[in-house]
N, C-alpha and C positions, 0 to 999 in steps of 0.2 A: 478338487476337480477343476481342470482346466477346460474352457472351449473344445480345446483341441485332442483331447482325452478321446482314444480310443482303443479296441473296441470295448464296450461299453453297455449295460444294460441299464436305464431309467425307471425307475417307479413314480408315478405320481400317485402321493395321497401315502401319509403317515399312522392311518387308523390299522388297528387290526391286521387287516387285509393283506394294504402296502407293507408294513412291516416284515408281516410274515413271508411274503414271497422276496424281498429283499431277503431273511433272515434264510432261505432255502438256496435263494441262488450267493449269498456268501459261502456260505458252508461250504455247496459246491466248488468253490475258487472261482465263479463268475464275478469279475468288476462290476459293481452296482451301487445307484446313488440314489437314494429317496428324496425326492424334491415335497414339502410339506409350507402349503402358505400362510397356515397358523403357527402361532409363537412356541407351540409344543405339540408332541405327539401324542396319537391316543384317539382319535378322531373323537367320535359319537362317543367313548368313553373317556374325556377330558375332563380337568377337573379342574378344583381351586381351591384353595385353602379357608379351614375352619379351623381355627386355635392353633396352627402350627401346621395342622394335617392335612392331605389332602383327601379330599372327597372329589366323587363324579358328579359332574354336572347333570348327567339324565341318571337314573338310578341303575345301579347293576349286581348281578348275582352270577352265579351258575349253576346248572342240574347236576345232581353228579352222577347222571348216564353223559354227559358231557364230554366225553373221551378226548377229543379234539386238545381242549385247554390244558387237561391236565397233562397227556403227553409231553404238552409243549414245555411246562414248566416244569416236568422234569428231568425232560432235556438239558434245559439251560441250568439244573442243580437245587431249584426250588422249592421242590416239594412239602421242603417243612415250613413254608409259609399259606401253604393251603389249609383254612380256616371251616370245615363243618359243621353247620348248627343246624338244629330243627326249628322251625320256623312257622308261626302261628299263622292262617290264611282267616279269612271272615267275609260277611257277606253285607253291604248297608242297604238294606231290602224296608220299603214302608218304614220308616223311619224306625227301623229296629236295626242290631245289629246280629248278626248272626256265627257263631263259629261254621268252617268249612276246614278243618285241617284232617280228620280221621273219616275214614268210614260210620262212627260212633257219632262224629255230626251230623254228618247227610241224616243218620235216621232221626235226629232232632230238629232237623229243618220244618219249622209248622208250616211256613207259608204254598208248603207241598203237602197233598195227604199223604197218607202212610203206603199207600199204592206207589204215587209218585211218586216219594222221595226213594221207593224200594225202584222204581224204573228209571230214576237219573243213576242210581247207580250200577244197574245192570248197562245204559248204556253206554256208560264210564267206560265199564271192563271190555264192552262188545268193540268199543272204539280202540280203544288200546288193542285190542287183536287182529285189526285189522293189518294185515302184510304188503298188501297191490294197493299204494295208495293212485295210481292208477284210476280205479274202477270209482273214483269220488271226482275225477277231472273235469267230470260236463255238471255237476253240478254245486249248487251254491248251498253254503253253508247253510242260510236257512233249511232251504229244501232236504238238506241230508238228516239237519238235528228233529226237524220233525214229522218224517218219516221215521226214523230212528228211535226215536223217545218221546214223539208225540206233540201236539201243539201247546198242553199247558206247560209242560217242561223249555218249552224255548220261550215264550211267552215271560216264563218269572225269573228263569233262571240265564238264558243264554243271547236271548234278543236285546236285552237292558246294556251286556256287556259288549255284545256286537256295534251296537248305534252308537254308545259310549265311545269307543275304539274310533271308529269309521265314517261315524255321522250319516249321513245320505246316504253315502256307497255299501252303507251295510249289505243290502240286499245283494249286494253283486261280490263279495267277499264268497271267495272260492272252498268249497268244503272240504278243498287237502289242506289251506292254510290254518282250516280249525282242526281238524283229525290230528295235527300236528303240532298244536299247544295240548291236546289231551293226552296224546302220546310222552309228550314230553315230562309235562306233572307226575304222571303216573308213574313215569320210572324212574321218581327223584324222591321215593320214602323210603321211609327206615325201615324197621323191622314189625313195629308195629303198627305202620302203615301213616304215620305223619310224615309230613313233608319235610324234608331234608336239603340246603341249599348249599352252596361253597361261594366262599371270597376269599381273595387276595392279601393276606397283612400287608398293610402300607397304601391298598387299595388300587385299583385299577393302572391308576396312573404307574405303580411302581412296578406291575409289572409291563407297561408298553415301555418304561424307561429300561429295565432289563431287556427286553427286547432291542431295545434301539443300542444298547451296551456290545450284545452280542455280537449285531451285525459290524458295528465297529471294532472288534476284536479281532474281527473276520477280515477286515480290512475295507469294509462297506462303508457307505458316508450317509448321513443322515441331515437333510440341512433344512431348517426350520426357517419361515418365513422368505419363504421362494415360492413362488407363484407362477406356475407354466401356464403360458398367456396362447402358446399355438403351438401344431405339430409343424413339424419341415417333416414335406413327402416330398420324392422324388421318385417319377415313374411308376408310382403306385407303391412304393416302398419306405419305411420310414428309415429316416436317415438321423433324426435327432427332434430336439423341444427347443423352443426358445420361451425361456426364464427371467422375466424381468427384464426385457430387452436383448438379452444374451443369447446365443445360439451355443446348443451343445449336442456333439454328435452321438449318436447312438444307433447300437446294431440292433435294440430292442425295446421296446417302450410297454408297459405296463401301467392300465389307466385305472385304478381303482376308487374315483368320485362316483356321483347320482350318475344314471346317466344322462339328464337333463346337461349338465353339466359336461360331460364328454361330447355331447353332441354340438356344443357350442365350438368346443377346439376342432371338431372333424368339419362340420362344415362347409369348411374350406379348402379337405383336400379329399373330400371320396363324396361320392351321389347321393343323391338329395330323397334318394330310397331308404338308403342309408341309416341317414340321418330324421327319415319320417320312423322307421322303426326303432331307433334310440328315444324316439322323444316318446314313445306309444307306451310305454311304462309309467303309469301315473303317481302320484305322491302326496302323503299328506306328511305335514309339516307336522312342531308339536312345540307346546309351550310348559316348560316347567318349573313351577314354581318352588323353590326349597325355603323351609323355615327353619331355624335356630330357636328351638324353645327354651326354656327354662323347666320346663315339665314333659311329662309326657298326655297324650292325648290317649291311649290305651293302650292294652298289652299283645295286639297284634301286630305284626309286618307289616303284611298286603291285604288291605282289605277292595274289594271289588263293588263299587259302585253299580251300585241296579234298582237307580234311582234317577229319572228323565230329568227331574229340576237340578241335580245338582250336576254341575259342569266340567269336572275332573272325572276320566273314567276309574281314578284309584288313589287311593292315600295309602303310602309307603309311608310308614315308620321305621325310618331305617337301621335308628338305635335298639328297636327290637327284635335286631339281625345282628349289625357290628355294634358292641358296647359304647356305652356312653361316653367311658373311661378314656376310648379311643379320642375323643372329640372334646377333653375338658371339662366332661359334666355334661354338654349340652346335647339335644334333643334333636333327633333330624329328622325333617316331613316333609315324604316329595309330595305334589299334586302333578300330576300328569295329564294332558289334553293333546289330544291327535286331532288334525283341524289343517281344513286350508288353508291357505298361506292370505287368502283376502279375508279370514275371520277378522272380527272384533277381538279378540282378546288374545289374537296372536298380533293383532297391528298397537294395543295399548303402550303408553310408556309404562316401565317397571314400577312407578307408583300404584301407578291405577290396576293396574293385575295384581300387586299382592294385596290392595285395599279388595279388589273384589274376591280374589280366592279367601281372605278374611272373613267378609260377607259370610259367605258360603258355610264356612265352617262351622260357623257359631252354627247354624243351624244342625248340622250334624250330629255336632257336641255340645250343647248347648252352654257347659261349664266354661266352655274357652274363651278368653279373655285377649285384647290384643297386646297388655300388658306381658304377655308370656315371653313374645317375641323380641329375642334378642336382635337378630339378626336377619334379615331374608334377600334371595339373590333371586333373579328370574332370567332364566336362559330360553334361550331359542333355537332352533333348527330347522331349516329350511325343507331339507329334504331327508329325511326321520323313520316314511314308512311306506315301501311298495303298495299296491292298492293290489291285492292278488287275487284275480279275479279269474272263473272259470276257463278252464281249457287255457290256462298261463303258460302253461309249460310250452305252447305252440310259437309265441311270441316272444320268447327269453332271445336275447340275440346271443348269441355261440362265445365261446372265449377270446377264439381266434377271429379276423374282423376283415373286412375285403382291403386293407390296407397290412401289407405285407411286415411283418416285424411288430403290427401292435395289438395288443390285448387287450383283454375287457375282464377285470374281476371286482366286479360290484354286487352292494346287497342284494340288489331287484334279481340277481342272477341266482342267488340263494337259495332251492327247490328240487324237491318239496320243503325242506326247512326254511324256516324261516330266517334272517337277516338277527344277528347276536355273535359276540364275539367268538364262541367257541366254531361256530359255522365260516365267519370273516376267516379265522385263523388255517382253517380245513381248504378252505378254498383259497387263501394266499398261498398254501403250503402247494398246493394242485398246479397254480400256475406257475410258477417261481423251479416246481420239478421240471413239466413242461418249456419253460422258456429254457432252461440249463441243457434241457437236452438237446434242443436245436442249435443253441449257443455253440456247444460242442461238435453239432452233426456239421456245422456250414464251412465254408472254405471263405482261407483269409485270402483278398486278391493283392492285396495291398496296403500297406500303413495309412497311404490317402486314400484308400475308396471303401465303403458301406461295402462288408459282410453281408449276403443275401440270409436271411430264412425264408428253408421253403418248409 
């Protein structure tokens, strides 16, 4: 792609999203070029290599009510690299650990009487029935689960994971964002009611690399380590980005970073209203720590912390999802923490964070030794997790943006679902149809001059 390349559609941002609306407006025969200022694509599902392979840097799965992903990838012919397993779930409650993967747990959950553990799962099923998520909008998740199920049941079971998650802002975390992690679990079992998940053979990355294949098939461009530094408006219209000093014109711009981050490029070219409701989306960051064992720590996936002293809200064992086989032999263990961006142990250097997730652990499992550890990496992300808080839906800024020709398909816009690849992918494919059709509706006036959409 040249400067002078027109007309022309832009996407900023290589994750999910980006991809996908690229991969929508190629197909269409819209000219379209993904500008990405990391070294590879994949965003929040990036990865790096463990013994040849590549792994995701934040942990990743899929439901398989999931419809969105798997379409996609059988679109592009991939089907038979979709991988489903059952998947062991547990609970680390007072220093016990708990099974949570069947209905046949829940009724062996002690730390609930037998009353209780029978009304967490009534309001399991009541929650999954719910249709008008709607009617949960003015209130907060606390409020909803114990009204719903009562206050010792959010008390042992759902407050630990909410604080865990959220920190502070717990109490303000909106009761469609939880209605809709219950929803979701609930329609991802088998047949006899465990939990059932899907991955990707080759893992994440291979398939945003297929993704990025396609669009280049299609005649799309995909350019890694480009970094769009500011919009060019003109007249309230965008007319192009400038990349790394470069100017490039464009009849269409599609922004899919934080919005923290979009609001930085606007600005400078639309009001200051604007840009108060793009920054009004709040964010917490996340730190995650991965370990390379030599063993394993036990024979569940996901187990859920609901444990105040310990500071990961979850320990993924990943190898008890995709095989070991996959990785060498070795052992894979995310720790996850969602956390402001001015925490302590989002600001440590990578030493000191896996000496202290170290810490930590031994206390969990008391067998583990730091001698296990082959390997360990600690990643970061700035902006990781909307803060989705009552009556959200009011505040979400629209696709379409008071600057003529550009877009907005960001996580925070994800709703009621929440922000995960299969959703990214639903919602790139949403704008990418949408931007193709205006592409098409507008009048060419000229070789030199910017295509209106109206």
């Amino acid at each position: 792609m040249t400067p002078e390349d027109s007309p022309h559609v832009i996407v900023i941002g290589a994750g999910f999203c980006g991809l996908a609306a690229a991969y929508e407006l190629a197909k269409q025969g819209v000219p379209v070029t993904v500008f990405e200022s990391d070294s590879d694509v994949g965003g929040l599902a990036g990865s790096f290599e463990v013994n040849g392979t590549r792994l995701e840097k934040f942990y990743h799965h899929w439901f398989t009510n999931d419809v969105h992903v798997t379409q996609l990838i059988q679109e592009l012919g991939l089907q038979d690299r979709i991988l489903l397993r059952p998947t062991q779930t547990g609970v680390y409650y007072s220093n016990n650990f708990f099974k949570l993967s069947t209905p046949f747990d829940l009724l062996q959950f002690s730390p609930l009487s037998f009353f209780e553990r029978i009304r967490l799962g009534v309001f399991t099923l009541r929650a999954q029935r719910i249709r008008d998520w709607r009617t949960l909008e003015n209130q907060t998740a606390a409020e909803w689960i114990r009204t719903l199920g009562g206050p010792r049941i959010y008390e042992v079971v759902w407050e630990p994971l909410l604080r865990g998650k959220f920190g502070e802002v717990a109490d303000e975390v909106s009761a469609v964002w939880f209605w809709n992690k219950i929803k979701l679990r609930g329609g991802s079992r088998g047949k006899g009611g465990g939990e059932q998940l899907a991955y990707f053979r080759g893992g994440f990355a291979a398939l945003a690399d297929a993704l990025r294949d396609a669009i280049k098939d299609q005649g799309g461009k995909v350019l890694t380590r480009q970094s769009v530094d500011q919009l060019d408006v003109r007249n309230g219209r965008i007319i192009g980005v400038v990349c790394d000093g470069v100017r490039y014109r464009a009849k269409a711009v599609i922004a899919t970073p934080a919005l923290p981050l979009v609001a930085d490029l606007a600005e400078q070219v639309t009001s200051q209203e604007y840009v108060d409701q793009l920054r009004r989306i709040r964010y917490l960051a996340n730190t995650c720590v991965v370990l390379q064992l030599d063993r394993s720590l036990s024979s569940t996936y996901w187990t859920n912390v609901n444990d105040p002293g310990f500071p990961f809200v979850g320990v993924i064992e990943h190898t008890n999802f995709e095989p070991t086989k996959t990785y060498g032999g070795r052992h894979i263990v995310y720790l996850s923490k969602y956390l402001p961006e001015n925490d302590t142990l989002y600001q440590m250097a990578d030493s000191e964070a896996v000496e202290f997730t170290m810490s930590h652990l031994k206390i969990m499992f008391p067998e583990f030794d730091e001698s296990w550890v082959i390997q360990s990496n600690v990643w970061r992300a700035r902006f990781s997790q909307p803060i989705v808080e009552k009556n959200y839906g009011q505040i979400i800024p629209q696709t379409e943006t008071p600057i003529s020709g550009f877009y907005l398909a960001t996580m925070a816009q994800i709703y009621p679902e929440d922000r995960g690849t299969n959703y990214a992918i639903q919602q790139g494919r949403q704008v990418g149809q949408l931007v193709a059709q205006k592409f098409f509706e507008s009048t060419v006036v000229s070789s030199n001059e910017t295509e209106s959409f109206v």
